[in-house]
Every structure is written in C-alpha cells, then in structure tokens.
C-alpha positions as CSV (number, residue, x, y, z in Angstrom):
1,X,-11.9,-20.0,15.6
2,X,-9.9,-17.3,17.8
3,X,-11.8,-15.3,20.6
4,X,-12.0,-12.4,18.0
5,X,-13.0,-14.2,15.1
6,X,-16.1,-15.1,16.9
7,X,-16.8,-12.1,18.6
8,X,-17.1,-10.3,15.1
9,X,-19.6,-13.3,13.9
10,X,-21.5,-12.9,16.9
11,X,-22.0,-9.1,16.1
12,X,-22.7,-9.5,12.5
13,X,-25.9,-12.3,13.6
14,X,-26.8,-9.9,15.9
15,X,-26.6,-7.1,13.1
16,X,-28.4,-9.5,10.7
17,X,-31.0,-10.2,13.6
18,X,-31.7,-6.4,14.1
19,X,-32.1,-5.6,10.5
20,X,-34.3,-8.8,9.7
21,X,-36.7,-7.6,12.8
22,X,-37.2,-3.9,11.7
23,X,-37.5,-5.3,8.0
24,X,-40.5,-8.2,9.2
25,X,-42.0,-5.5,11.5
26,X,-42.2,-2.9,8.7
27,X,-43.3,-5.2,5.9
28,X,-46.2,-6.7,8.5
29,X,-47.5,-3.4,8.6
30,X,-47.3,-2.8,5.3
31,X,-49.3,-6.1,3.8
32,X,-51.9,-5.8,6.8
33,X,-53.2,-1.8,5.7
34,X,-55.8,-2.6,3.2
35,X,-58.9,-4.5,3.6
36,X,-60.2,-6.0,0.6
37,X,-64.0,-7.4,0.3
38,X,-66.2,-9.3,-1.7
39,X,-63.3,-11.3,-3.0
40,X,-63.9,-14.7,-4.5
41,X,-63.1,-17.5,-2.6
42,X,-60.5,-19.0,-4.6
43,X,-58.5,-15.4,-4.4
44,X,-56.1,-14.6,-1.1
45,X,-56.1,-11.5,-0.2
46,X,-53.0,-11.9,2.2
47,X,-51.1,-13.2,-1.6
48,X,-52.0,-9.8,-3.1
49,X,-50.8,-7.3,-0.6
50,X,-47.6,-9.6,-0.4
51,X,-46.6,-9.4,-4.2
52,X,-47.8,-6.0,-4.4
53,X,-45.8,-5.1,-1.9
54,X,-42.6,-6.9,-3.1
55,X,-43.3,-7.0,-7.0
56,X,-45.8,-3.5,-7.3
57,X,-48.1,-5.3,-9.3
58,X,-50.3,-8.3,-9.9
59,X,-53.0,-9.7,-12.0
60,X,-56.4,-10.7,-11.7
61,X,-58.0,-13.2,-13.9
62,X,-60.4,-16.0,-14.4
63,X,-59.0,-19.4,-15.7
64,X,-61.3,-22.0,-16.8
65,X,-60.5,-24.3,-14.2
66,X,-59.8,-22.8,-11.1
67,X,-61.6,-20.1,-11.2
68,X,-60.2,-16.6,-10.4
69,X,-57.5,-16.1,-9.5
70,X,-54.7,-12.9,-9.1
71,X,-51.1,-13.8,-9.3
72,X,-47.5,-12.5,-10.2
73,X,-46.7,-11.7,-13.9
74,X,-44.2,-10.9,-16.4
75,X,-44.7,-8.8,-19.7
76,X,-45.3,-10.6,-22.7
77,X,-45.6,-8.6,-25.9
78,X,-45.7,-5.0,-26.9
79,X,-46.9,-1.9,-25.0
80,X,-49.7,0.3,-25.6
81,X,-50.0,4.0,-26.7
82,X,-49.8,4.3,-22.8
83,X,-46.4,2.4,-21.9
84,X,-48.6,-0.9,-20.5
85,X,-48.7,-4.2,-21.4
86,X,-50.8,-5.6,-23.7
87,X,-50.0,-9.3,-22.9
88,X,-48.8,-10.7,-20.0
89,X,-48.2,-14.1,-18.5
90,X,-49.2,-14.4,-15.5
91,X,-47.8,-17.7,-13.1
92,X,-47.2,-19.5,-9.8
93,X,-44.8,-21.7,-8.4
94,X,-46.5,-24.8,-9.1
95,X,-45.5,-24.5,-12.9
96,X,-48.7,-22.8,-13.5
97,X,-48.6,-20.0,-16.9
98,X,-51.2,-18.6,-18.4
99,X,-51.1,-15.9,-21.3
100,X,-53.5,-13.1,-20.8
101,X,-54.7,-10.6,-23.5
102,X,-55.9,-6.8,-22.2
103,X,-59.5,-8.0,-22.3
104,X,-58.9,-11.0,-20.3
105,X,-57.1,-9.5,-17.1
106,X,-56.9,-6.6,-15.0
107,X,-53.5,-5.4,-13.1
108,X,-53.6,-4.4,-9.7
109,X,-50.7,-2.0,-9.3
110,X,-49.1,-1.1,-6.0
111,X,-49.1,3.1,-6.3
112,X,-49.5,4.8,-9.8
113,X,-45.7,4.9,-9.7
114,X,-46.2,1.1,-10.7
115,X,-43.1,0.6,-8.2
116,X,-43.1,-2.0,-4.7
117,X,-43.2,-0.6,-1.4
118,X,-40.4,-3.2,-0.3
119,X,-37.9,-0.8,-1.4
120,X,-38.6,2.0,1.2
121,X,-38.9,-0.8,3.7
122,X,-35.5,-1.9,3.2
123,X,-33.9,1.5,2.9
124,X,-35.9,2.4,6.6
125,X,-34.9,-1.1,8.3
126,X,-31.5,0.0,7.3
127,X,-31.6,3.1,9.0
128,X,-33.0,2.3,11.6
129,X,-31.3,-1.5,12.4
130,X,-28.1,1.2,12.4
131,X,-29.4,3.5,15.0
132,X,-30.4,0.5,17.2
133,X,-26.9,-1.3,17.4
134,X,-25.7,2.3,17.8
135,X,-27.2,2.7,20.6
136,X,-26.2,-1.1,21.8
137,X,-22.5,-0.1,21.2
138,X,-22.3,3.2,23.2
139,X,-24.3,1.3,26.6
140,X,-21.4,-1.5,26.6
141,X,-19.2,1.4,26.2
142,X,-20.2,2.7,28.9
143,X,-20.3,-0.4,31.1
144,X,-16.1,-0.9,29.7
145,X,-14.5,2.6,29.5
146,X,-11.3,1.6,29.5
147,X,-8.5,0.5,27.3
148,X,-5.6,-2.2,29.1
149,X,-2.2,-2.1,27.4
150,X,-0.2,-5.4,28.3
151,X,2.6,-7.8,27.9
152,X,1.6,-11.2,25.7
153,X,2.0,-13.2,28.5
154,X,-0.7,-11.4,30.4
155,X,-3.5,-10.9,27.7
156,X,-4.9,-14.3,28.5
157,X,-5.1,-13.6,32.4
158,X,-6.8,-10.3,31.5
159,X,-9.0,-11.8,29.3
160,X,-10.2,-14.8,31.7
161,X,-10.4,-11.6,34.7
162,X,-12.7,-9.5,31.6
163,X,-14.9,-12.6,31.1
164,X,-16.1,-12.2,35.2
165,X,-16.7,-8.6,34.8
166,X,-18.4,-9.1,31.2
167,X,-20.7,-11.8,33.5
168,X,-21.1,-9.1,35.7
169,X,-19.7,-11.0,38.5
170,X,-19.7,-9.4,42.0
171,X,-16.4,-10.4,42.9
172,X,-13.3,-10.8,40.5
173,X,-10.5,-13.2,41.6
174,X,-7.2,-13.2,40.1
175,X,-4.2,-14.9,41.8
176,X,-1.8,-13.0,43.7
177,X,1.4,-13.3,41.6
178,X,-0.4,-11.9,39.1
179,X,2.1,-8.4,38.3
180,X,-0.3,-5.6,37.8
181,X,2.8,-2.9,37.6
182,X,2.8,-4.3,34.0
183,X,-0.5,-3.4,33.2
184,X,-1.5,-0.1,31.9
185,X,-5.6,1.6,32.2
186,X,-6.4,4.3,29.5
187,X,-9.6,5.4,29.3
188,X,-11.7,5.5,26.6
189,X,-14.1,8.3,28.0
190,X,-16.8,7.1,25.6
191,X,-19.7,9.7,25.5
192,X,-23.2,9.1,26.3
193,X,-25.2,9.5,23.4
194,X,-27.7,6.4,23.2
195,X,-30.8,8.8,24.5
196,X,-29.9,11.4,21.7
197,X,-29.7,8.4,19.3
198,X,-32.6,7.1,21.0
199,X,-34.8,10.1,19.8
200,X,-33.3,9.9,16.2
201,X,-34.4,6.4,16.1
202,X,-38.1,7.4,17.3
203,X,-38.5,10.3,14.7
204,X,-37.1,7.4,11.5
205,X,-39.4,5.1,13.1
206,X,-42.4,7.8,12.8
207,X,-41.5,8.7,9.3
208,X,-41.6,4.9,8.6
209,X,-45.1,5.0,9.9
210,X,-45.7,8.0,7.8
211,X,-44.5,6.5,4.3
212,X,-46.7,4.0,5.1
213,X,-49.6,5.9,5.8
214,X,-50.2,4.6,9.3
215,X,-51.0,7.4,12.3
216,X,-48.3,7.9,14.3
217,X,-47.3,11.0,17.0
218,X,-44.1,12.5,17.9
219,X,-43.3,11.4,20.8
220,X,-40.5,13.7,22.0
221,X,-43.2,16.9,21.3
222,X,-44.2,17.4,25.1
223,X,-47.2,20.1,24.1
224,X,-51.0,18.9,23.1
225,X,-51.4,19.7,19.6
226,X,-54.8,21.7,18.9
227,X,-57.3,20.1,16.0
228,X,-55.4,22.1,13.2
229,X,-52.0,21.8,14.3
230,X,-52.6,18.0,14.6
231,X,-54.4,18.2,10.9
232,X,-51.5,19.9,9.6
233,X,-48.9,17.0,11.2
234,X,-50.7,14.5,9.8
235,X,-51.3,16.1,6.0
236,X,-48.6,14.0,4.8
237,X,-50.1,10.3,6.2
238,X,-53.3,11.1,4.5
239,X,-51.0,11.9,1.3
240,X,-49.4,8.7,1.7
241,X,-52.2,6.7,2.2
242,X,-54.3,7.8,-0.9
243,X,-50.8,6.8,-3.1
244,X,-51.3,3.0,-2.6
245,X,-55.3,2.5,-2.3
246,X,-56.3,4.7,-5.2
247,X,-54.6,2.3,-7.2
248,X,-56.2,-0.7,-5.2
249,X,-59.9,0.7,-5.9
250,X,-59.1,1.4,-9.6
251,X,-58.2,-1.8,-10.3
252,X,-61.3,-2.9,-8.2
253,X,-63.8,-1.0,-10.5
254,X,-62.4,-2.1,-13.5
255,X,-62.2,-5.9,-12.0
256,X,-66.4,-5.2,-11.5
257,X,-66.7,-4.0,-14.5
258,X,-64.9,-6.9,-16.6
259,X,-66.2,-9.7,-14.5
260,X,-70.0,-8.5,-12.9
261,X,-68.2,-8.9,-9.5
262,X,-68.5,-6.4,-6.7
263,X,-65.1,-6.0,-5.2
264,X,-64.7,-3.1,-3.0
265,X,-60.9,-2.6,-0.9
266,X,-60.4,0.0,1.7
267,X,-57.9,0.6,4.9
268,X,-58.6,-1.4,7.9
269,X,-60.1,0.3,10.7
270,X,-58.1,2.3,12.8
271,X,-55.8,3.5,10.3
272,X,-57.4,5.5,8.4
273,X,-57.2,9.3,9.7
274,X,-60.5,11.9,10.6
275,X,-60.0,15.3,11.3
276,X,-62.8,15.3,14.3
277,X,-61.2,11.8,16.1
278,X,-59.3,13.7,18.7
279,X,-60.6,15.6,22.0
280,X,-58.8,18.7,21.0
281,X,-61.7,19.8,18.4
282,X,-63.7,20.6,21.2
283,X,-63.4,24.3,22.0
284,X,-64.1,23.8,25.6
285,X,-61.3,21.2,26.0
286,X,-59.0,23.2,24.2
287,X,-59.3,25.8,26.9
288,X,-59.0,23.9,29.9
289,X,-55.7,22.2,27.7
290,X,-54.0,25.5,27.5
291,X,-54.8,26.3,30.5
292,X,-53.0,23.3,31.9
C-alpha cells in the first residue's frame, strides 16, 4: 500500500472514529432520560429505552412462563379504525415468538409520531463528526502552509525531510548535496477558521441536547439571562421533553390497567427543567447582576 493510499485509510478510521463517538455519546444520552419504576423483575428497563429508541416501539406482555416481559415486535394482521395493529408478534433473539391479540399486550411507543429517535441522532452525529474533523483539517493546515513543487527524484527526500517536521522534530537534517534551487515553496495561506467552526459545533451540539430534551446553555452568550429570558430559551426543551414521556406514561396507565400493576416512568433527576431552579428569579440578585 503506497504512502497515500494509507494516508486516506488513516483519515477515513479517523472519520469513522469521530462519527461513531458523537453517535455513542448522543444515543447514551438518549436511552439514560427516562426513569421507569415499579417494573417487574423479569422486565429491563435499559432493553426498552434501547428498542424504543432504535425501533420507536415495543410491547409489553405477560407469557405463561416467563412472566412479563416487553420486547421488539412486528405487525401481524389487520389495523384498527385507528391505523394500529391489532395483532402483533412480538420476539427475541433466542428464537422466541409469541402472537399477541389487542387485549393481551400493550405498545409502548417512542413519541406519538410512533417514529425512533435514532434517526435525529444520526442526522446530528453527522453534522457534528463534520464540524469536528473540520476543525482538525484547518489546525494541521495551519501547522503546513505550504505547497513544495519538485523533480521525481527529489519527492522521496522531501518526503523523509516532511516526516521530521510532521514528528515535530527540533532539528531537521538533510544532506548537503541535496539541490534546493530545484525546489519550489508556494503557500497555501490557509485561513484560520477552527474557532468560528468551533462555535458552530457548540450551538449543533446544544440543539442536539435540545431535541433531546436535556438542559443545556449557550455558551458563546456572554450576558446572565434573567428568569424569563432563561424560561423563554428553554421553552423548546420542555416541548421536546413532553414528546417522548407522554407516550411512556400512557402506555404505563394502560399497562396498570390491563395487568393490576403500578408502573409509573418519569425523567431522571436533573433533567427535567423548573422555572424557579436558577438564582436569577430572585429580584434582589437580579439587581446586583445588572449591576455587574
């Protein structure tokens, strides 16, 4: 494999790396939001938030054997007057199948849209896996501004001399017949723009959290926000966060109901947003802020 060859597969595992650690990050937030309680013990909580997040639904049932349980599903029959199944079959990757009736089964449904929050995931980790090797790309440029024009014969002497510099060697040796009169500098001038791109990345990473209905701040916003401005800011990640566990705590009445159980599902703490959480409310504080 030529020196190029393997630079390129060197960048596309470090593009591959990038993406896969904004897509694991994202998608650990994302299953670790909702608290669910009360649940039997043969159910896993962790399982549910992982196929509702990548299949938008799953259902909860109790089998003879086992006990309850909540797995995947596929439709199995006709729909209702309401576009939903009225069979499914719900299985695992054991083998496991089981054919389940409306009055035998409840579905748990990501978001009343019935869709998986994977796909937003991907579509941010995308973005922002871009962004970051942006940003990686214009620092080397700046470390290597120039471009060397040369004969054949010299491209593997600049290339050994490049390797030093690249291992950011304090001294570079090259022999002394070496004919630098054949060797022309041009430089590339590349501009500086990994803070700008830096600040980008910070805002998709923010509206990440926000799709997710996790608080975040932006952090480029250098003033204190006052109680309603901050209310305001964070309108949408209240939105967002009602869109996935109203669904959740339907699901979980209608479970209680079918079964006698008493299954209850909420955010974790210290996601979930109040208007009165932050020192700004106080009127006394806000003063000696603005006066600041």
């Amino acid at each position: 494999m030529g020196n190029k060859d393997k630079q390129q597969r060197e960048n596309q595992i470090l593009n591959d790396e990038t993406y896969i650690m904004y897509y694991n990050r994202l998608t650990a937030l994302a299953i670790s939001m909702f608290e669910w309680k009360n649940l039997p013990e043969t159910i896993d909580p962790r399982f549910m938030e992982l196929m509702l997040y990548a299949k938008g639904q799953i259902v909860f049932f109790k089998d003879d054997a086992m006990g309850f349980l909540c797995l995947p599903f596929t439709i199995d029959g006709k729909l209702n007057v309401y576009g939903l199944p009225s069979t499914v079959r719900a299985y695992a990757v054991t083998g496991y199948q089981k054919h389940l009736k409306e009055n035998e089964r409840v579905i748990i449904w990501n978001n009343y849209l019935h869709t998986s929050t994977e796909i937003d995931i991907i579509n941010y980790s995308k973005r922002l896996y871009k962004m970051e090797r942006t940003i990686d790309v214009n620092l080397e440029a700046q470390k290597t501004p120039i471009l060397l024009q040369c004969t054949e014969n010299q491209r593997l002497v600049l290339e050994n001399l490049y390797k030093q510099y690249e291992g950011n060697m304090p001294f570079i040796f090259a022999d002394k017949n070496l004919d630098l009169n054949g060797i022309t500098t041009v430089q590339t001038n590349a501009p500086f723009i990994a803070d700008k791109v830096e600040i980008i990345k910070s805002k998709r990473w923010n509206e990440a959290m926000t799709c997710l209905g996790i608080k975040n701040s932006d952090a480029d916003k250098k003033e204190r926000l006052i109680s309603d401005e901050l209310s305001a800011s964070m309108g949408d990640v209240k939105a967002q966060q009602y869109t996935r566990l109203t669904a959740r705590q339907d699901a979980a009445k209608q479970i209680n109901s079918m079964f006698g159980l008493d299954i209850s599902v909420d955010f974790r703490e210290g996601i979930f947003i109040e208007e009165t959480e932050t020192e700004e409310t106080d009127p006394e504080k806000k003063e000696d802020i603005d006066n600041e």
